[in-house]
C-alpha positions in Angstrom: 14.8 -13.0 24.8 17.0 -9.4 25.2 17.8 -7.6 22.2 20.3 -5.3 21.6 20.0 -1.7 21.6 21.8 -1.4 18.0 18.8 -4.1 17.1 15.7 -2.5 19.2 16.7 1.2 17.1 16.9 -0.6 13.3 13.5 -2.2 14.0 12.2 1.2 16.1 13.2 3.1 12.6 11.9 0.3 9.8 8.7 0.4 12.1 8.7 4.6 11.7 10.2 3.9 7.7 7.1 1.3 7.0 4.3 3.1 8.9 4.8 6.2 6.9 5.6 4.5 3.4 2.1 3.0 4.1 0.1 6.1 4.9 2.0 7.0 1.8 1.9 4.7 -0.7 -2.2 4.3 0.3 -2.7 8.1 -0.2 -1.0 7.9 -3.9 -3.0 4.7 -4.8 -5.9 6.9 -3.8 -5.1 9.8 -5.7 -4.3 7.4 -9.0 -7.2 6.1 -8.7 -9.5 8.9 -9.1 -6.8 10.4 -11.6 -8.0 7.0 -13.7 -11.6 7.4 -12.8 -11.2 11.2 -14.2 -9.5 10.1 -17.3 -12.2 7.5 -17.9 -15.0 10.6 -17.8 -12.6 13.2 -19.4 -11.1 10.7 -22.4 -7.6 10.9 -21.8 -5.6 9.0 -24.7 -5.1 5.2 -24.3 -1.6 5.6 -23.4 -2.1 7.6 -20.5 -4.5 5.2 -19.1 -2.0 2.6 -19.9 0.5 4.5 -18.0 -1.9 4.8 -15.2 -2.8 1.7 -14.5 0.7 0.6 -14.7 1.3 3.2 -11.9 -1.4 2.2 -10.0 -0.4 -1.8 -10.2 3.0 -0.5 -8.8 1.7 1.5 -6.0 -0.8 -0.8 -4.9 1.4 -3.7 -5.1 4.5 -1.5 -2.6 1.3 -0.3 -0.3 0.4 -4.3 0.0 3.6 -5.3 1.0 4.5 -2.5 3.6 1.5 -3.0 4.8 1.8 -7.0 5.8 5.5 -5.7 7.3 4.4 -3.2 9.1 1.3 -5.7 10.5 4.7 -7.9 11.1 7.0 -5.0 13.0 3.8 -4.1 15.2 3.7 -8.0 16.4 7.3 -8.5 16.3 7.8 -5.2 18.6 5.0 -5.8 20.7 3.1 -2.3 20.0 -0.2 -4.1 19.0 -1.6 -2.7 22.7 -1.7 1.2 22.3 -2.1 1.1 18.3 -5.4 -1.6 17.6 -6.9 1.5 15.7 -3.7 1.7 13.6 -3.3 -1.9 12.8 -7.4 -2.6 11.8 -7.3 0.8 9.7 -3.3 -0.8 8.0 -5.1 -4.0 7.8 -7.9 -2.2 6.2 -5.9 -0.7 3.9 -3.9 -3.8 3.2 -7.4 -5.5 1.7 -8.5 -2.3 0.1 -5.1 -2.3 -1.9 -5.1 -6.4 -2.8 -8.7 -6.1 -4.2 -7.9 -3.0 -5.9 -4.9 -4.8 -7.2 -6.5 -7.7 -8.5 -9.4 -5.9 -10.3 -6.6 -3.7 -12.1 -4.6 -6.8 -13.1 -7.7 -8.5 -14.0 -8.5 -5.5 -16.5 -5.0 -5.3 -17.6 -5.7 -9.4 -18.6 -8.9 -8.3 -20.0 -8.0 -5.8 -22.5 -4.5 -7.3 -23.2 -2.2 -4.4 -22.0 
């Protein structure tokens, strides 16, 4: 199957958009987390906590989805052969960020936020 060139440069750039929302979007979910982790030693007020875990559900969840597209644009483009270390560390990420996800909806649930 040929593609286009208008069609080979839109999936070139969402590949280059996706791989660095992902780096991103990993790197803040990071950062929140400890943020929470701090607040938890340091007693910030109840709505800040809310505020981030809500931020945290948010960025996880976006970090989740790029990730599963960009594990879709490297396949779809045929990259997987230079980039394995890419894709297991985005994969990585991807499972990171779902488990994180869950265990911050699950407390959400669990103190009725």
């Amino acid at each position: 199957m040929r593609r286009s060139r208008g069609q080979i440069f839109i999936l070139s750039s969402l590949y280059w958009l996706v791989a660095r929302g992902v780096v991103f979007f990993f790197i803040f979910s990071l950062l929140l987390f400890l943020l929470y982790l701090l607040g938890n030693f340091q007693e910030f007020l109840d709505s800040t906590q809310i505020f981030l875990i809500k931020l945290l559900k948010i960025s996880l969840l976006a970090e989740v989805f790029l990730g599963i597209l960009y594990i879709l644009l490297v396949f779809i483009l045929r990259r997987q052969r230079r980039y394995y270390l890419k894709l297991i560390f985005c994969s990585l990420s991807v499972v990171i960020s779902y488990l994180l996800l869950l265990a911050f909806s699950f407390l959400s649930a669990w103190f009725q936020l």
